[in-house]
C-alpha positions as CSV (number, residue, x, y, z in Angstrom):
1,X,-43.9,-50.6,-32.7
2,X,-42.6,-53.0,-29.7
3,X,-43.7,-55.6,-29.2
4,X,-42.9,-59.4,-27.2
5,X,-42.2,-62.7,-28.9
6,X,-44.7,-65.1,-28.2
7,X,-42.7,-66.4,-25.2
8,X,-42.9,-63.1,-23.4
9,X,-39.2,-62.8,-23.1
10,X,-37.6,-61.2,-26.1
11,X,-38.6,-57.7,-27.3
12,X,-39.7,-57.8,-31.0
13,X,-38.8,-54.4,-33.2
14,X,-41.6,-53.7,-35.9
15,X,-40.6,-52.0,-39.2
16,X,-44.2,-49.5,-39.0
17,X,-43.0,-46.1,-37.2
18,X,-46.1,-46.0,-34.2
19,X,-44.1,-42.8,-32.8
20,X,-41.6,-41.0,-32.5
21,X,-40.5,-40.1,-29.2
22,X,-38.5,-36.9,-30.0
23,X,-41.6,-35.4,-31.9
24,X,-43.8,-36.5,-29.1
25,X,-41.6,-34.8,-26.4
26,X,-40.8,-31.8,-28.5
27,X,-44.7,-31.3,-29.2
28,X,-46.1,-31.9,-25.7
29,X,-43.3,-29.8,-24.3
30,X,-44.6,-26.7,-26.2
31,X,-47.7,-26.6,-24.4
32,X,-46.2,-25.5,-21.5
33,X,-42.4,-24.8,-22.4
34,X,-41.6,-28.1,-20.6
35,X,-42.9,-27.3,-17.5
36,X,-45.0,-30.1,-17.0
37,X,-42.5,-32.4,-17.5
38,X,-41.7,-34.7,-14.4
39,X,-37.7,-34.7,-14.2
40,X,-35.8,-35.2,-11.2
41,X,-32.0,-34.1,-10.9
42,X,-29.9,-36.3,-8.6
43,X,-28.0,-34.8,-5.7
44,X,-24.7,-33.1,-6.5
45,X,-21.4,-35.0,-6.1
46,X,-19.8,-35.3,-2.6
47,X,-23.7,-34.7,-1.1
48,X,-25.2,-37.8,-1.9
49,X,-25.5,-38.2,2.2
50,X,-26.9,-34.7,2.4
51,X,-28.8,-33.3,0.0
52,X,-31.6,-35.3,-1.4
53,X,-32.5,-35.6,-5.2
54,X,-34.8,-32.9,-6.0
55,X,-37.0,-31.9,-9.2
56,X,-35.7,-29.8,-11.8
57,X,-36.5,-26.5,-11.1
58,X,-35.1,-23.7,-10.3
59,X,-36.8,-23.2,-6.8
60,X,-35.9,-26.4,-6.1
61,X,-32.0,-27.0,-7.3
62,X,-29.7,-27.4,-4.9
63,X,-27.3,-24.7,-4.7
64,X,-24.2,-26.3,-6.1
65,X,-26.3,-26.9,-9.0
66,X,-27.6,-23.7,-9.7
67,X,-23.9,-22.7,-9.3
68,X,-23.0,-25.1,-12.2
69,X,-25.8,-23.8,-14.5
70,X,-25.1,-20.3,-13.6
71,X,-21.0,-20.5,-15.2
72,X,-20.5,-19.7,-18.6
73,X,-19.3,-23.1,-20.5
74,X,-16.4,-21.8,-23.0
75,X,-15.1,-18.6,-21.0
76,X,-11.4,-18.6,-19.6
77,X,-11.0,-18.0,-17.0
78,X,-14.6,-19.1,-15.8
79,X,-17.2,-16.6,-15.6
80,X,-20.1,-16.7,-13.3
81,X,-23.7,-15.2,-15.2
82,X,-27.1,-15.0,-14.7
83,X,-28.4,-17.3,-17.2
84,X,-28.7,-20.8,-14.9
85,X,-32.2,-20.4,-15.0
86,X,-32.9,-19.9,-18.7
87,X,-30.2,-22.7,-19.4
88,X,-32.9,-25.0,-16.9
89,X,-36.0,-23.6,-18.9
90,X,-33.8,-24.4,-22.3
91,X,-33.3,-28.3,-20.9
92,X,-36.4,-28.7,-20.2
93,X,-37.8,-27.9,-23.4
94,X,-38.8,-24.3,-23.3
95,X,-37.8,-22.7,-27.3
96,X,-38.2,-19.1,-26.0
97,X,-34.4,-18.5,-25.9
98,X,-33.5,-20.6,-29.2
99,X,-32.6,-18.9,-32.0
100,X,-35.3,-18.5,-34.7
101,X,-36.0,-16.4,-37.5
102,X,-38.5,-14.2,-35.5
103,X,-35.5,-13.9,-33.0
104,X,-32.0,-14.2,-34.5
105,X,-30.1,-12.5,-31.3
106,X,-31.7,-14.8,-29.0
107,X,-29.5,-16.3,-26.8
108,X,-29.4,-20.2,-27.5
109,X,-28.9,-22.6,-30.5
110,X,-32.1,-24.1,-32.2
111,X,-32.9,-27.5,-32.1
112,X,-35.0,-29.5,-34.2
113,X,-35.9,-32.0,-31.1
114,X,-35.6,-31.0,-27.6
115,X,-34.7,-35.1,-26.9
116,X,-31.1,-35.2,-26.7
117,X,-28.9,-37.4,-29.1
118,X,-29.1,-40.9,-27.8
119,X,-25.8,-42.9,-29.5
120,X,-24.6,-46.1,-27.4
121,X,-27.7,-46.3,-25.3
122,X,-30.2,-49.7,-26.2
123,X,-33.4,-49.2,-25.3
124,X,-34.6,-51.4,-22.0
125,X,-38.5,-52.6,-21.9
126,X,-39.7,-52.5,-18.8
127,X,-43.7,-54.7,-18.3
128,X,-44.3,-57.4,-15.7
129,X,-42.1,-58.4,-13.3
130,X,-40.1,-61.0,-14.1
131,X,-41.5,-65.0,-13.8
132,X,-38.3,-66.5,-12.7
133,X,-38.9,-65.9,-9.0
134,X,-40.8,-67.4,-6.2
135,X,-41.8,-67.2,-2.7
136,X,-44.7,-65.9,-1.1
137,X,-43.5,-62.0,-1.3
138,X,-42.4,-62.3,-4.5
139,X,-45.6,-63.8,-5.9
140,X,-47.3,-60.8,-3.8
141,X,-45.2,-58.0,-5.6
142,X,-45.5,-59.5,-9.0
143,X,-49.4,-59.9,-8.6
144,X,-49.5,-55.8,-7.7
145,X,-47.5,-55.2,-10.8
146,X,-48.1,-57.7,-13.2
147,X,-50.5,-54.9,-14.9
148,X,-48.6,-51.6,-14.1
149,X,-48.3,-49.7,-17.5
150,X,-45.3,-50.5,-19.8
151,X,-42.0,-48.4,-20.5
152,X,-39.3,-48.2,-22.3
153,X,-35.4,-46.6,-20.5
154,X,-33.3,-45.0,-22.6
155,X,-30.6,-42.6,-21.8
156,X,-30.0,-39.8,-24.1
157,X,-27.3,-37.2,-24.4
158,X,-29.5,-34.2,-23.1
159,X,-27.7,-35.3,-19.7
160,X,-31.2,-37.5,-19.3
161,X,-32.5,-41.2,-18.6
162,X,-35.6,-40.8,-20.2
163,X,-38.8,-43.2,-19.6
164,X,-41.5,-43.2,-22.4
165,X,-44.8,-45.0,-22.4
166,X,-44.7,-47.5,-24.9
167,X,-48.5,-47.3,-25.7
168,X,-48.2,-43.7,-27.1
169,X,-44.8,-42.3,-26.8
170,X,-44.9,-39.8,-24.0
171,X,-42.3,-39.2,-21.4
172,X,-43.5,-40.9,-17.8
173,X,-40.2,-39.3,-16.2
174,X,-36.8,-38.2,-16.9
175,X,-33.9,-38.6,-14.6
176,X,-30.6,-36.3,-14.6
177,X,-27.9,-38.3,-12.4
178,X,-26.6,-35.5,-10.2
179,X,-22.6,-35.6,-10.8
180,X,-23.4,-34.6,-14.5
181,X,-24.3,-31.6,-13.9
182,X,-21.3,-29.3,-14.4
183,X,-22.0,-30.4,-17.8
184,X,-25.3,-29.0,-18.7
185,X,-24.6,-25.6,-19.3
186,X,-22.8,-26.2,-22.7
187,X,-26.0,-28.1,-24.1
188,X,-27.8,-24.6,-25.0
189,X,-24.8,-23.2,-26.0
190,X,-24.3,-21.2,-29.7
191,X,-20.7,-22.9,-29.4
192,X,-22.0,-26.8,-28.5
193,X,-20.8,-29.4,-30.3
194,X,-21.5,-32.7,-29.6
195,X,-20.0,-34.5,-26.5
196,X,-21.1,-37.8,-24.2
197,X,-23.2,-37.2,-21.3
198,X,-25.3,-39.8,-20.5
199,X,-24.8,-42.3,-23.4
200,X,-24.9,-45.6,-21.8
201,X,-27.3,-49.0,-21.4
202,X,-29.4,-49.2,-18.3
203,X,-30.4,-52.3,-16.9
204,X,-33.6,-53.0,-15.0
205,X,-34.2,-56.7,-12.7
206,X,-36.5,-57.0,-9.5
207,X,-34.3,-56.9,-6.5
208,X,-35.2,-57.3,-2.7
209,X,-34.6,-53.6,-1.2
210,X,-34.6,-53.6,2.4
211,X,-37.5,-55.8,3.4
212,X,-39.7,-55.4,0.0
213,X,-39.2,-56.2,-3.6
214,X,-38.6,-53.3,-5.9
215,X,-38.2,-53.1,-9.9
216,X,-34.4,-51.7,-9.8
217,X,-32.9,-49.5,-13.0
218,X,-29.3,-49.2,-12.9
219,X,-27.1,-47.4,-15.1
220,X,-23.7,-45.7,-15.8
221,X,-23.2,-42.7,-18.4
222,X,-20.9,-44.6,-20.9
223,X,-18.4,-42.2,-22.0
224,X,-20.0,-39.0,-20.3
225,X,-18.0,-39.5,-17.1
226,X,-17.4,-42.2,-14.4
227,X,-20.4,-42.9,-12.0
228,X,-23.2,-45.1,-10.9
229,X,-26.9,-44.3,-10.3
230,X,-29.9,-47.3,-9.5
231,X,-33.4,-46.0,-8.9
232,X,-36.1,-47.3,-7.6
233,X,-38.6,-47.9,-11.0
């Protein structure tokens, strides 16, 4: 379990396993295939002005996504298929595709977990907002979220920042920063083999946004690519 040191400023690591979070994704995912899951792709690169982040699914990508899912990863020269939308159903945790013993010519490897690796990212713990701060709308935003529910960030090497509940586990949200993208089609791939995606620290601090106070999370990728993504948390 996490936990707080007495002071309420370091996170404490307990040596009693409380959860896992790859077996809880992996078995609330089967439910539905993953389709319940609440993740949000960022907008591709070049459209940040344009197109807004959308969820991902398929009725929902933005085209030049759908166009990255839909290539073939390992052909030369690149081939366009069909597939974008079982390689979306595969990321979010559907197993229909994966290879198994009931279906040996299916079209996808098999995965133990459906969480991606996670390497070079700590994990950040997110409660209350911080203490250090004053003024009147400060002390106003803190006293709306001094209660809100606990998570922990992590970003993981299934492309995704994931944010898990740190009461039982489960995934609150899952964010794919857009200009990874051309990447996720090797990830269900018979060929994959291991590569950086999104394998870097994020960093969450309360930040004055416009006229408000907001709990910011930024983060790069590590060595998945070069990029920058804050979100509102």
């Amino acid at each position: 379990p996490l936990s707080l040191d007495t002071a309420g400023t370091a996170l404490v690591i307990g040596t009693t396993e409380s959860w896992e979070a790859g077996k809880v994704l992996t078995s609330d995912a089967a439910v539905d295939n993953g389709a319940s899951r609440n993740i949000v792709i960022g907008s591709p690169i070049g459209a940040q002005a344009t197109v807004l982040p959308t969820t991902f699914t398929w009725a929902n990508l933005a085209q030049a996504h759908k166009d990255a899912l839909n290539k073939s990863p390992y052909s030369v020269p690149v081939v366009t298929d069909t597939l974008g939308i079982n390689r979306l159903g595969y990321l979010r945790g559907s197993r229909v595709d994966e290879i198994k013993p009931a279906t040996p010519t299916a079209m996808f490897r098999p995965r133990d977990s459906i969480l991606g690796d996670i390497v070079n990212s700590g994990l950040v713990y997110m409660g209350r907002p911080s203490t250090a701060i004053a003024g009147t709308d400060y002390n106003t935003f803190f006293n709306t979220n001094k209660t809100r529910r606990p998570v922990i960030f992590v970003n993981a090497n299934d492309g995704m920042l994931h944010a898990f509940y740190d009461s039982d586990g489960k995934e609150a949200f899952a964010y794919i920063p857009g200009f990874v993208a051309s990447a996720l089609n090797k990830i269900p791939d018979q060929d994959y083999a291991h590569f950086s995606i999104n394998d870097a620290t994020p960093a969450v601090a309360e930040a004055y946004v416009g006229s408000e106070w907001r709990s910011v999370l930024v983060s790069g990728v590590g060595a998945g690519g070069q990029g920058l993504y804050a979100l509102d948390v």
